[in-house]
Each structure stands twice: as C-alpha cells, then as structure tokens.
NUVEX-948446 format. One record per residue (C-alpha): residue number from 1; residue in one letter; chain; x, y, z. Coordinates in pm, 1 decimal, always signed. Layout:
REM NUVEX-948446
PT;n;res;chain;c1;c2;c3
PT;NUM;a;A;X;Y;Z $
...
***
This chain:
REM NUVEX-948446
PT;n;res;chain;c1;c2;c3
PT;1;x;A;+4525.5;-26179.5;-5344.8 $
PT;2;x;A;+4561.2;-25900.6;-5580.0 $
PT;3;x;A;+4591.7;-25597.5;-5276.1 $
PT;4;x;A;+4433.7;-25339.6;-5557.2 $
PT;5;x;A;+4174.8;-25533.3;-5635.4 $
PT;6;x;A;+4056.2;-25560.0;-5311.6 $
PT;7;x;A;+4097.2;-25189.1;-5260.8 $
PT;8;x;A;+3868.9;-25140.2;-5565.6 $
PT;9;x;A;+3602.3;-25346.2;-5393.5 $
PT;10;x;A;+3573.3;-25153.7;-5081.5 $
PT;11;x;A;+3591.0;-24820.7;-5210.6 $
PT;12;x;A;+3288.4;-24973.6;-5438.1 $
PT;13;x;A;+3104.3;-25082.2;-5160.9 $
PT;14;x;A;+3192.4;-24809.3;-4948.8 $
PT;15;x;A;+3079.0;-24536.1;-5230.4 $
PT;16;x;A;+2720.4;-24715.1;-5237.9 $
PT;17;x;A;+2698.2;-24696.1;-4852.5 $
PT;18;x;A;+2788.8;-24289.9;-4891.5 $
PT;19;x;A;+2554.3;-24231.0;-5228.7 $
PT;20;x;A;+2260.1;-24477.5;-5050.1 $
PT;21;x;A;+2122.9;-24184.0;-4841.0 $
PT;22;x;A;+2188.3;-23869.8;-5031.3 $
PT;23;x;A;+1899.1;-23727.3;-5274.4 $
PT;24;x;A;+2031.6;-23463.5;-5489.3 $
PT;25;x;A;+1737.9;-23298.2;-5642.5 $
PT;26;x;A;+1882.8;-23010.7;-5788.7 $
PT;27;x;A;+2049.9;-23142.7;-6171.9 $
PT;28;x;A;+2344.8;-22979.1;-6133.1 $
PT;29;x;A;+2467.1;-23000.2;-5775.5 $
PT;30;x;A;+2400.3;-23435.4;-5834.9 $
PT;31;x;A;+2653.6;-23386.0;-6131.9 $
PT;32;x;A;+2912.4;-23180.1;-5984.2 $
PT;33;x;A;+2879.6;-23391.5;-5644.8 $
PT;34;x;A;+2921.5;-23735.7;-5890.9 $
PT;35;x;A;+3198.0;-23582.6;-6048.3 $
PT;36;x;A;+3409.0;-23505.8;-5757.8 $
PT;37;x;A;+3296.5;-23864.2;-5560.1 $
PT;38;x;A;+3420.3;-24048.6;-5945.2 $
PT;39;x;A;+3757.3;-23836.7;-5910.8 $
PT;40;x;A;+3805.4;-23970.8;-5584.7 $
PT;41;x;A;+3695.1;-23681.0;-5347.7 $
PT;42;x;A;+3613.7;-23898.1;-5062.9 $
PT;43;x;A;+3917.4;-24145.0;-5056.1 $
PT;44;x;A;+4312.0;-24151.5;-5141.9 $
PT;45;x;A;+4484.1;-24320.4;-5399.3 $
PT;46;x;A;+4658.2;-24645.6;-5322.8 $
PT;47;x;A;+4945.2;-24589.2;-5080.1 $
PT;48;x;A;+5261.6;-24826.5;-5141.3 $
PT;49;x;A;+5536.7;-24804.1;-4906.9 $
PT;50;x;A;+5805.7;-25043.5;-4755.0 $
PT;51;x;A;+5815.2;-25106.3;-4360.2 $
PT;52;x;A;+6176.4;-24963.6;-4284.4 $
PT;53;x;A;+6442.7;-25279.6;-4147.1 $
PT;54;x;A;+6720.8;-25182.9;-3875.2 $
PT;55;x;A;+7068.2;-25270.7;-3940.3 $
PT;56;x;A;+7142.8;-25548.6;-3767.0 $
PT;57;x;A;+7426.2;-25539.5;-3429.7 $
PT;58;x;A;+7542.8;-25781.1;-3144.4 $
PT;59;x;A;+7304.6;-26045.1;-3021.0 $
PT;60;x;A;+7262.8;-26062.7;-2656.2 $
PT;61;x;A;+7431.2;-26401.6;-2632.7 $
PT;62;x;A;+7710.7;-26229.3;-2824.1 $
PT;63;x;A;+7747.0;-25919.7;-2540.6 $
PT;64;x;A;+7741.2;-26203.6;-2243.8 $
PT;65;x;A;+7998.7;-26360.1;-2430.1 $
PT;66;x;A;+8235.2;-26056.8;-2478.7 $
PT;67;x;A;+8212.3;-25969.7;-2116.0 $
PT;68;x;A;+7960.3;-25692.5;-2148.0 $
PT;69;x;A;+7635.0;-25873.8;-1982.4 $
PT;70;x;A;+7568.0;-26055.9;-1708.6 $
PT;71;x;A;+7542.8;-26451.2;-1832.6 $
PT;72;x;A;+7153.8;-26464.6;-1667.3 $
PT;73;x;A;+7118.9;-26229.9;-1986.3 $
PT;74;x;A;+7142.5;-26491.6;-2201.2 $
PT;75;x;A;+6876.4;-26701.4;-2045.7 $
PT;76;x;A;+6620.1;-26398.8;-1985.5 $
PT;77;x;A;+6674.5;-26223.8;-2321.3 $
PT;78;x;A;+6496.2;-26460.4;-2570.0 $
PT;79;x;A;+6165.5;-26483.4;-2762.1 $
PT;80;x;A;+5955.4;-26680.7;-2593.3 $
PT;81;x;A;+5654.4;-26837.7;-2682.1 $
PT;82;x;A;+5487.4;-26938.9;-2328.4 $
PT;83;x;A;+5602.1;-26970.1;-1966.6 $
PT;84;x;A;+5745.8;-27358.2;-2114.8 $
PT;85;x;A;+5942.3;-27228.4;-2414.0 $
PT;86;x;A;+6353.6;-27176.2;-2348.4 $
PT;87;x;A;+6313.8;-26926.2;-2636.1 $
PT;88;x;A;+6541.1;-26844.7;-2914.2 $
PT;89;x;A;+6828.1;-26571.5;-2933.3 $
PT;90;x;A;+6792.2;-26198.1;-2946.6 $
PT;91;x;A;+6998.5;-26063.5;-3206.9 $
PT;92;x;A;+6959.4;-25681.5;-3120.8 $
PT;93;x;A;+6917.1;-25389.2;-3391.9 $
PT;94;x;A;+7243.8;-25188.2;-3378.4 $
PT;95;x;A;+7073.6;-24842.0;-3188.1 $
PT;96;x;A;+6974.2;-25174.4;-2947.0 $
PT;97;x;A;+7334.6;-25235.8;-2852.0 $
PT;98;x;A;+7463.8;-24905.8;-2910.4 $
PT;99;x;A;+7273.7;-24827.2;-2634.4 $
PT;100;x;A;+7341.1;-25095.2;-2431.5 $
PT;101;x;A;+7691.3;-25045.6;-2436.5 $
PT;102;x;A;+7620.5;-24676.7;-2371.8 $
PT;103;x;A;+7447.6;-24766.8;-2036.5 $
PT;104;x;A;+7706.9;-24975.2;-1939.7 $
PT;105;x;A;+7920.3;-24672.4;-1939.8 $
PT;106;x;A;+7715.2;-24493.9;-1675.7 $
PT;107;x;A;+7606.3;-24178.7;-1835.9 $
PT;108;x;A;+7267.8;-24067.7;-1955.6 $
PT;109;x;A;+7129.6;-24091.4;-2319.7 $
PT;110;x;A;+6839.0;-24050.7;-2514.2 $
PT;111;x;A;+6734.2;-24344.7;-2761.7 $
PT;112;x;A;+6507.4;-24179.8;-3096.8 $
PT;113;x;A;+6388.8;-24422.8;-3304.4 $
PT;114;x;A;+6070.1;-24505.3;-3483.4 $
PT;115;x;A;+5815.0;-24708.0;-3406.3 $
PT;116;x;A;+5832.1;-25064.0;-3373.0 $
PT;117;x;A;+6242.6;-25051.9;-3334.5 $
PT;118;x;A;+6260.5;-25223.0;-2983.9 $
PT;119;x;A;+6308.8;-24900.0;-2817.2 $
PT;120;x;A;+6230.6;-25059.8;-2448.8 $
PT;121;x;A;+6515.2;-25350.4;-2502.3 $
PT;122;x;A;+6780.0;-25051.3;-2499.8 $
PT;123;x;A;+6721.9;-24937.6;-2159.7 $
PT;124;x;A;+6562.9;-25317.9;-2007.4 $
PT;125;x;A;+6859.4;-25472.6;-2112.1 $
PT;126;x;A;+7064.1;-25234.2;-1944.9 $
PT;127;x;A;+6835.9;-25237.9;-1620.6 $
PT;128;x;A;+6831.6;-25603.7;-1561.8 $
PT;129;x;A;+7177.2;-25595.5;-1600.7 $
PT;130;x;A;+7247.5;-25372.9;-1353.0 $
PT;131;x;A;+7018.2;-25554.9;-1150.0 $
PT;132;x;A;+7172.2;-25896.4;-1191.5 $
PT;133;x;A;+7523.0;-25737.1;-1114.5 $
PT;134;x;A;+7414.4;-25556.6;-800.7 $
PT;135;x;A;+7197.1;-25857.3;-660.0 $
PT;136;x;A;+6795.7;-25806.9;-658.5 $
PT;137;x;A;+6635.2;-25789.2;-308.0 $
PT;138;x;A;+6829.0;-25403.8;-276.1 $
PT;139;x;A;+6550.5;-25166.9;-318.7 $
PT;140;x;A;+6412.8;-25074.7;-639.9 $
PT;141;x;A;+6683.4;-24953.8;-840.5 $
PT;142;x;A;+6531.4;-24854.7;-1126.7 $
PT;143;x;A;+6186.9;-24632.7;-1236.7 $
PT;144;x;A;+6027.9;-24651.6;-1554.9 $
PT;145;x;A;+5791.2;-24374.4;-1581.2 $
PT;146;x;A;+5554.7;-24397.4;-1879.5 $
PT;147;x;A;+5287.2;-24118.9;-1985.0 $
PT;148;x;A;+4985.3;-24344.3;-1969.9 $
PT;149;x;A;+4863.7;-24656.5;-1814.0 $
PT;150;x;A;+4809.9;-24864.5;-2154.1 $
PT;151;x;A;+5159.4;-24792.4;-2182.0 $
PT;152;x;A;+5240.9;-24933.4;-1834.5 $
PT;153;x;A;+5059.5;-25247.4;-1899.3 $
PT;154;x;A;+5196.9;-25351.9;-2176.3 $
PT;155;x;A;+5552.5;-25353.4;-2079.9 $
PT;156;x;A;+5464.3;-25540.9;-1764.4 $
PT;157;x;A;+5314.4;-25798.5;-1983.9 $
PT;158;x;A;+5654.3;-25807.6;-2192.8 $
PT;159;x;A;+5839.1;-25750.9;-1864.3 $
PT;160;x;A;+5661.7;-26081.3;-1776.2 $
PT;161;x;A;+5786.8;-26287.9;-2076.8 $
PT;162;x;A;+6144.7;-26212.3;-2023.8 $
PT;163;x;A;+6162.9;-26226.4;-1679.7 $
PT;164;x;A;+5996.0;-26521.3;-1541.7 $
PT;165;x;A;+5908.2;-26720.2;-1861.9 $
PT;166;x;A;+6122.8;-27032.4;-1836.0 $
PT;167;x;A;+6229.0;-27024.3;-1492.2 $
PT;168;x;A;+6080.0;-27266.2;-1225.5 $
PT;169;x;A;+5762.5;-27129.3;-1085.9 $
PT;170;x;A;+5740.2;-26860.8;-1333.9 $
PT;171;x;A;+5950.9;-26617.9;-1073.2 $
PT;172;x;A;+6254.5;-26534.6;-1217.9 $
PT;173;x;A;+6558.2;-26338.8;-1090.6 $
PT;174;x;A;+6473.5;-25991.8;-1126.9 $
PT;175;x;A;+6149.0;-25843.1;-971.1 $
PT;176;x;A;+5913.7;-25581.2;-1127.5 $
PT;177;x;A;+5532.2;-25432.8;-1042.8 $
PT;178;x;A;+5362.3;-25172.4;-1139.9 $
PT;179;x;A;+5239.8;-24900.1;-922.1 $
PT;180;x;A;+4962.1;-24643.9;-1037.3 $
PT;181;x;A;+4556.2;-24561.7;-987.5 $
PT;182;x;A;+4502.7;-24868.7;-1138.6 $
PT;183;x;A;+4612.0;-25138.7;-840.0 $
PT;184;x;A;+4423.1;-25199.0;-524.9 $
PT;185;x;A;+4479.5;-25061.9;-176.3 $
PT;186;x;A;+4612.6;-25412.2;-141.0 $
PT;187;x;A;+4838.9;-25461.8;-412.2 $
PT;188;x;A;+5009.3;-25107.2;-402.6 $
PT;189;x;A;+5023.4;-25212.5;+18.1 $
PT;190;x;A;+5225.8;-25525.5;-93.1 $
PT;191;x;A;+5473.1;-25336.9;-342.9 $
PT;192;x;A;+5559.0;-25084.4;-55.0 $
PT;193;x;A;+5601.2;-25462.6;+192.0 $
PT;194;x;A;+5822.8;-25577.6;-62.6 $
PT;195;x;A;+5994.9;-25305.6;-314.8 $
PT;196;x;A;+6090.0;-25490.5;-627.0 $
PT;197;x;A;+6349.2;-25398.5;-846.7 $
PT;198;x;A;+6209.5;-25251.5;-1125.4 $
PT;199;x;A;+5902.8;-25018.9;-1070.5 $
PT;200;x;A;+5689.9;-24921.2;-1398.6 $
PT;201;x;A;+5476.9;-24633.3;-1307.5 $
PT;202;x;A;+5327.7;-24273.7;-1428.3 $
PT;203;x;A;+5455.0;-23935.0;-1369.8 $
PT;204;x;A;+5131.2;-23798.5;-1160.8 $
PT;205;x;A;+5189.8;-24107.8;-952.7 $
PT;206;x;A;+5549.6;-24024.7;-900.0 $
PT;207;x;A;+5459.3;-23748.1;-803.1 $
PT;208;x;A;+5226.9;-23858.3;-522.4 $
PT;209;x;A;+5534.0;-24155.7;-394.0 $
PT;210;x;A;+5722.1;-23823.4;-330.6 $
PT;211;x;A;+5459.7;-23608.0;-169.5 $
PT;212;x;A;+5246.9;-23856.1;+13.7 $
PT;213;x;A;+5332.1;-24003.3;+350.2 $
PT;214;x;A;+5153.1;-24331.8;+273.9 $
PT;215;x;A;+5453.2;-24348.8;+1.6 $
PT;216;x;A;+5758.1;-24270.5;+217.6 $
PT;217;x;A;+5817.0;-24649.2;+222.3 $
PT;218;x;A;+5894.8;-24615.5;-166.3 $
PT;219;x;A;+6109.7;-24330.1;-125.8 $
PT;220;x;A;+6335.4;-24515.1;+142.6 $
PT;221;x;A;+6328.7;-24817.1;-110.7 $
PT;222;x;A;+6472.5;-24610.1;-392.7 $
PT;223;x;A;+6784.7;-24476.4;-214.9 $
PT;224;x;A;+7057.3;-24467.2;-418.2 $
PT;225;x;A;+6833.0;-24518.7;-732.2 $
PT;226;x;A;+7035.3;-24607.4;-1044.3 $
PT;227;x;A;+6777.2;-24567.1;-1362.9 $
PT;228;x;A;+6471.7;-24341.0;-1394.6 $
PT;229;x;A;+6376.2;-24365.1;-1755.9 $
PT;230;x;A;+6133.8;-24110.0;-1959.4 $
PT;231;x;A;+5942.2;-24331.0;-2226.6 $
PT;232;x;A;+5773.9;-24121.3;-2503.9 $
PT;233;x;A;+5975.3;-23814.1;-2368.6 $
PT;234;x;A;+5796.3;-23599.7;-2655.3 $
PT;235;x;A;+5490.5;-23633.3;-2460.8 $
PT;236;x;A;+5644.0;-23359.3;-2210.8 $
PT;237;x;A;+5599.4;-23014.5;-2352.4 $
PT;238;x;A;+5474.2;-22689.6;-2244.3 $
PT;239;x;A;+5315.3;-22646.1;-1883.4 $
PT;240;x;A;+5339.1;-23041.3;-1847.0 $
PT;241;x;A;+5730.1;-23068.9;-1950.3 $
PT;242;x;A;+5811.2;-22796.9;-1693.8 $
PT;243;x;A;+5600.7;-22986.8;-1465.9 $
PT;244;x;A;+5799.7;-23322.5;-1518.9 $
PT;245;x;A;+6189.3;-23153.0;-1544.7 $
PT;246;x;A;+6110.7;-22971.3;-1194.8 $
PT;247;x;A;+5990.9;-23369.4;-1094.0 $
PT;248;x;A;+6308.4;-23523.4;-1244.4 $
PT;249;x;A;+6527.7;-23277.0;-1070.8 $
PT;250;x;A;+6332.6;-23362.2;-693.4 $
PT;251;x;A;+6323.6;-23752.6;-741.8 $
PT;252;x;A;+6730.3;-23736.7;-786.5 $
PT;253;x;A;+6733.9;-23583.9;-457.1 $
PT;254;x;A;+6442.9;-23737.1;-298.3 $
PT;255;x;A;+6643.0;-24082.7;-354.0 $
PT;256;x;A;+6991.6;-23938.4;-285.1 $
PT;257;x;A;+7091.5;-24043.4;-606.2 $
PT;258;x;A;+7417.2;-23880.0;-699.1 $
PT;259;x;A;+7502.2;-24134.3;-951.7 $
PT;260;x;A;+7147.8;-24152.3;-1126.8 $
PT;261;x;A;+7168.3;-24242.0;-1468.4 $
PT;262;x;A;+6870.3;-24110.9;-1659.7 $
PT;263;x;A;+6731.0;-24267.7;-2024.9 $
PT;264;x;A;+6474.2;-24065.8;-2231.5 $
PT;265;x;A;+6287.5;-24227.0;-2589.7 $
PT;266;x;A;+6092.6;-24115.4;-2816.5 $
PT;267;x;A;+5971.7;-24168.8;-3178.9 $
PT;268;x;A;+5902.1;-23783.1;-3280.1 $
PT;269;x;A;+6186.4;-23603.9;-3132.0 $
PT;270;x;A;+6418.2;-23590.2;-3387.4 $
PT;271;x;A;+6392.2;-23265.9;-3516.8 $
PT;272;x;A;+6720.6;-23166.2;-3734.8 $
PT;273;x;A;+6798.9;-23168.7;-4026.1 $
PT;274;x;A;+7120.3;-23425.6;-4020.9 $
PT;275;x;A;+7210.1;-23638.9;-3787.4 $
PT;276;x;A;+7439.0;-23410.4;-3615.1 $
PT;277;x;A;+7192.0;-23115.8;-3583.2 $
PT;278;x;A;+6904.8;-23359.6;-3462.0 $
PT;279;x;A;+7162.7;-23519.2;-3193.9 $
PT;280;x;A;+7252.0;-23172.2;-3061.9 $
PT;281;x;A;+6859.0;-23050.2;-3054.8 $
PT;282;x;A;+6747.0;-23376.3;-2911.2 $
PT;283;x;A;+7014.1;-23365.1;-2631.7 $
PT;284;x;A;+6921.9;-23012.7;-2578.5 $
PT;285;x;A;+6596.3;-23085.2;-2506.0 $
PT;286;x;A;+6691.8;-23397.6;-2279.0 $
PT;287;x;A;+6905.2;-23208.3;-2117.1 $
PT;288;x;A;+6664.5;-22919.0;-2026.4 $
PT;289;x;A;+6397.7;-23232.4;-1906.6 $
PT;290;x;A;+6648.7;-23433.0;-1685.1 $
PT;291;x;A;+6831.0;-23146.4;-1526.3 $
PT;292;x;A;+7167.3;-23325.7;-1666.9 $
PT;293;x;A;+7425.1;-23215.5;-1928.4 $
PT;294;x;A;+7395.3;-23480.3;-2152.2 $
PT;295;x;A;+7649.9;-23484.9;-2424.4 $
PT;296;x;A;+7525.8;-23521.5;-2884.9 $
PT;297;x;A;+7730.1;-23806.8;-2865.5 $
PT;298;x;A;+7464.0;-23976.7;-2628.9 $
PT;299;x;A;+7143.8;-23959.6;-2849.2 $
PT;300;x;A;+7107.2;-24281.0;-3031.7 $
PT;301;x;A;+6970.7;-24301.2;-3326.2 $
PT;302;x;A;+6821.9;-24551.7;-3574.9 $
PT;303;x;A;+7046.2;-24681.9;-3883.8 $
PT;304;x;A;+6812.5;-24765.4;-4204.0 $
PT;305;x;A;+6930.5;-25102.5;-4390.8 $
PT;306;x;A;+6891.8;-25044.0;-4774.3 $
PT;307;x;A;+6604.6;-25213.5;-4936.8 $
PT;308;x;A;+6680.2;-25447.9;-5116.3 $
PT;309;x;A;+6654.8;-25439.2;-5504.1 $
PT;310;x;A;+6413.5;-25786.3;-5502.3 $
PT;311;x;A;+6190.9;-25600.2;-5237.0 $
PT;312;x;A;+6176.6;-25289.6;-5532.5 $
PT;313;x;A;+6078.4;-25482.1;-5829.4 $
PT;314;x;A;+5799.6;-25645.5;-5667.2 $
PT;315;x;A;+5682.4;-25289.5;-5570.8 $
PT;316;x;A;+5703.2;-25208.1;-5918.3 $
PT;317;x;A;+5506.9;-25554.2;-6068.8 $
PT;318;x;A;+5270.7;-25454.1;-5843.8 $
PT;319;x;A;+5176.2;-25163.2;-6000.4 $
PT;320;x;A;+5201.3;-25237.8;-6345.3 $
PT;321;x;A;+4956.8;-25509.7;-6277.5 $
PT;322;x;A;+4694.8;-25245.9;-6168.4 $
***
C-alpha cells in the first residue's frame, strides 16, 4: 500500500463531497474559492513522523530476582492473552523501573511521560507489591483516584488481566473494585462488606467516602493507607486543583496515614526547558497538590531511544516515491 496514494484518494473524494453542494455564481469568487481548495485550503500536507521507543530497563522477572519484588510478581506481571494464558515476561521501559525502585524507597514521586509509555505499571507494580508483602485481607491500602470514569474502567479491565488471569478461579492474590456513581447500591454495599486492597475511584467520590456517613466503613478500611495516586495530575488546575490539594491534605488525615506515600502522572506536565528545570517545576507543582515536599530528584521522566538509521531511510524512500 503506497500510504500517499491513498491519501491522494481521499482528499479526492473528500474535495467532491465539499465542491458537490456549493454553487458559486459569481466568476470570480468560483475562481478564487478553486484556487485556494487546489492549494490545499481545506486539508494539510502529508504528516510523517516516527512513534517515539523507550529505552529499555529491568524486566520484572529480573527485579524478583535481585530481591526487589515480591516472587508473586513474576507470575502476575505478564502479557496475557485470556484468563488460560501463563503470559510472557514484562521487560519494563527504564522510567518503569526507575520508578519502581523509587517506590520501594518509600517516598513520593511524580512519573511524566508521554502517552502510551506504561505510565500505570510504575505505580501498580509498586502497589501490588506492597500488597503482596503486607498480606491482602488488611484494608485497602492503596487509592487510585482518576479524573473520569472511562479512565476508571479501563484500568480495572487491565487490573483484571494481571491480577486474576491465570490463577485458579480467575481470583488472584490481590483484590481491587472500583467505587464511583457508576456501581449499584448493591455493589458499592459489598465493597464497604469487604474492602479490597486496591480501590480505583474519582476525586468527587472521594470526596463523598470522607464526608458521607454511609462511607465511614471505607474510611475505617483505609487506616494506615499506604498509596493514594493522582493519574493525569495536569487535569487539576485552577479552582478544581485547589479543590483536590485541600482533599489530598484531609484524606492523609482522615486515614491516619503518617507514612502515606503519594504518586502523581501525567503526560503534559513537563514544562521546562531541560530536564533539570522541568524536574524542579514539575515537583513544584506536585508538591503544592499533595501537601508533601517532594524532592527534583523524584520526578521521573521518559528516556528517548535513538531511531534507528534503517527506520530513517525508509522515511526518506517514502517520500521520494511521492
């Protein structure tokens, strides 16, 4: 498939659909509105870019053997194909097991990479970790809080893959639900029955679990809560990021949490011009949202792998072709 040919066609087809309806009467206006939609007024030139690639760091296997992870780790952290497959190995992107090791060291960081870098793994791993340490069945000892509902979903669904794909009854050793609008009276009765270790939720509803006294049953659960993690912590701004920092800085001592270790990402908050400006403005910022000092040092960031020179030259037969 020849990827400008096919752009040709469409713009073709597409400048018939937008020329079908229009009547120009008037000689001149029909010429100067032909001339602009022939120049390309109404659509961009051809955009060629490469998809960035991560460098490369420890696989999980390779942390469980050094000591670093629980061994379950091995066994939950692989790509699985159904609830059947045993999966294959994880081999994590370095800002992955930067951060992992960061976590392991107790304080709080901030993880800014781009899209599609695994951003979640750095502060799951982490979690379940902590989790399979401490023994599961101890209260919910971690709180994801994620600005939207979509957003919720979808990490239960990869929550669900790790966790209890491959083990016997599809249950595996760590628990997770969600709690938000979304659940029945009934299911959000039988999270607050039996607290699970990992609870993916919203920031209005945290809210509510620590203003409600239908919720109070959460709050107890959470004593002595270890993670509360800020996904997309660019969302918080203005009004609304006031809103949230006063709510990080209640939850700590809502759930007696003197040891709380909190974990912000985002895609869009690096805003430096170096690395070393962007890791003191991102902490900053963190810092200002948590309620924590938390130090340069502990804002990960991504490390670009070098395209390689193959990956270049087909760019560039590419375009001499068109």
């Amino acid at each position: 498939m020849n990827v400008f040919r096919l752009r040709d066609l469409l713009i073709a087809d597409y400048a018939d659909f937008v020329t079908s309806y229009a009547r120009i009467r008037d000689q001149r206006v029909a010429e100067y509105v032909n001339r602009e939609l022939a120049q390309g007024a109404l659509w961009p030139d051809p955009l060629v870019q490469l998809n960035p690639s991560f460098v490369k760091g420890e696989s999980v296997d390779a942390l469980v053997a050094d000591g670093l992870l629980h061994p379950l780790c091995q066994r939950i952290f692989r790509i699985k194909r159904n609830a059947a497959d045993p999966g294959a190995p994880i081999r994590l992107y370095k800002h992955q097991s930067d951060a992992v090791k960061l976590a392991l060291t107790g304080e709080s960081y901030i993880l800014t990479t781009g899209t599609g870098s695994g951003k979640s793994l750095a502060y799951i791993v982490p979690i379940v970790n902590h989790v399979l340490q401490r023994g599961s069945g101890k209260g919910i000892q971690a709180i994801i809080v994620y600005p939207m509902n979509a957003l919720v979903n979808s990490q239960w669904q990869e929550l669900n893959k790790f966790l209890n794909y491959g083990f016997p009854d599809g249950r595996g050793p760590v628990t997770f639900a969600r709690y938000t609008g979304q659940e029945s009276e009934e299911q959000k009765a039988a999270v607050k029955e039996s607290p699970p270790d990992i609870l993916l939720t919203n920031y209005v509803m945290l809210e509510l679990i620590l203003t409600r006294h239908e919720d109070r049953a959460l709050v107890r659960a959470a004593q002595g809560l270890r993670f509360l993690v800020l996904d997309e912590l660019h969302t918080y701004r203005g009004r609304q990021g006031a809103d949230v920092a006063m709510l990080m800085r209640r939850a700590r001592e809502a759930f007696s949490a003197p040891r709380l270790q909190y974990v912000g990402t985002s895609a869009t908050l690096s805003i430096g011009r170096d690395h070393r400006e962007t890791a003191h403005e991102v902490a900053e910022a963190a810092s200002d949202i948590f309620g924590t000092v938390i130090e340069p040092e502990h804002a990960v960031s991504y490390t670009h792998l070098r395209a390689h020179e193959t990956s270049l030259h087909l760019v560039c037969r590419l375009l001499l072709e068109k």
